[in-house]
RODO-2510 file (C-alpha; in nm, 4 decimals, decimal comma):
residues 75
     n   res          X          Y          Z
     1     x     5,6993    -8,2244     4,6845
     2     x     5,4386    -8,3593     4,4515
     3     x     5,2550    -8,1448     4,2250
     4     x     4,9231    -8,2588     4,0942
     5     x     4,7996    -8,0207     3,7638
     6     x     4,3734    -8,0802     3,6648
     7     x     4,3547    -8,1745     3,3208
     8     x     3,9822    -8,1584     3,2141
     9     x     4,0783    -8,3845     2,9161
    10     x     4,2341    -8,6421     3,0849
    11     x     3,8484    -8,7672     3,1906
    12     x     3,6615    -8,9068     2,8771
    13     x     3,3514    -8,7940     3,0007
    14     x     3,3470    -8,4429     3,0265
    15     x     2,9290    -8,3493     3,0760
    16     x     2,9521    -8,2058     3,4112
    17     x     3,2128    -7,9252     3,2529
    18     x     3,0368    -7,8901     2,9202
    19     x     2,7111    -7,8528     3,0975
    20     x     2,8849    -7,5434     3,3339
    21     x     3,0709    -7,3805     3,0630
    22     x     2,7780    -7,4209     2,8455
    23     x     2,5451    -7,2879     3,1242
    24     x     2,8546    -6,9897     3,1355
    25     x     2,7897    -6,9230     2,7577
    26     x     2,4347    -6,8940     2,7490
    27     x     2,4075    -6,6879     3,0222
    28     x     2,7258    -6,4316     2,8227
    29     x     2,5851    -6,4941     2,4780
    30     x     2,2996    -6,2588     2,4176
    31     x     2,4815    -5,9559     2,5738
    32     x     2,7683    -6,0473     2,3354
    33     x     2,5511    -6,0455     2,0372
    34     x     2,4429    -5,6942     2,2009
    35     x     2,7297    -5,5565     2,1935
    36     x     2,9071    -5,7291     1,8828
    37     x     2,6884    -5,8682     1,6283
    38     x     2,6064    -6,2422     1,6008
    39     x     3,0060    -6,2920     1,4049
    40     x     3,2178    -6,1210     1,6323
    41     x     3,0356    -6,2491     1,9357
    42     x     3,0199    -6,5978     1,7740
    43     x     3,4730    -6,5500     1,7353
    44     x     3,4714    -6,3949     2,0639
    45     x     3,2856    -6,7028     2,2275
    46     x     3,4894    -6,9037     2,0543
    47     x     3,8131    -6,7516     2,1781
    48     x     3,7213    -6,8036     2,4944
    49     x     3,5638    -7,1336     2,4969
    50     x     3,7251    -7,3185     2,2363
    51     x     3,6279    -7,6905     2,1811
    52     x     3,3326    -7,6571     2,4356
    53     x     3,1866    -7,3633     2,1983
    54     x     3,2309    -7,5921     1,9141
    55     x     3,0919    -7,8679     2,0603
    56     x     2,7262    -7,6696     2,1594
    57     x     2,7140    -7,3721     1,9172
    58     x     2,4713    -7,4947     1,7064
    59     x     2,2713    -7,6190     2,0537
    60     x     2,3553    -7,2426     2,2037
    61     x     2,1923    -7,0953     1,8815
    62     x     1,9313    -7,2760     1,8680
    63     x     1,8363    -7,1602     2,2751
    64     x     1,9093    -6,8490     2,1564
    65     x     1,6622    -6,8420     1,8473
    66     x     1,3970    -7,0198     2,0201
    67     x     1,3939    -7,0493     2,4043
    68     x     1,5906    -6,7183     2,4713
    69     x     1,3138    -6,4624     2,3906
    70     x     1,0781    -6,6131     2,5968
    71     x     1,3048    -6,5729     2,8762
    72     x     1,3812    -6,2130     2,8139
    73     x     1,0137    -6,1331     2,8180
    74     x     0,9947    -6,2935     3,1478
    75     x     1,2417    -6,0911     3,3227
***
């Protein structure tokens, strides 16, 4: 029997997965600064995520200190 194990980082490009586990984070991150303060949710993201968090933190706070309250005010 053959048994075939998904490596994300065996593709070079990996946009499709970024762009879902970034969608993942943005859509976690403000409740996480909620709860935990901007450091503790920034090391909790980053826990979780690992090199997708460091690749887009500084494009996750940026949606967060610009886009993101417009779309709270929305709701």
């Amino acid at each position: 029997m053959t048994r075939v194990i998904f490596d994300f980082d065996m593709f070079e490009d990996k946009s499709v997965a970024d762009d879902l586990t970034l969608a993942t984070i943005k859509y976690n991150y403000p409740e996480f600064v909620e709860r935990y303060g901007f450091d503790e949710a920034n090391f909790r993201v980053e826990r979780m995520f690992g090199a997708v968090w460091d690749r887009n933190k500084e494009k996750v706070w940026q949606w967060f200190d610009t886009d993101y309250p417009a779309e709270r005010s929305k709701q």
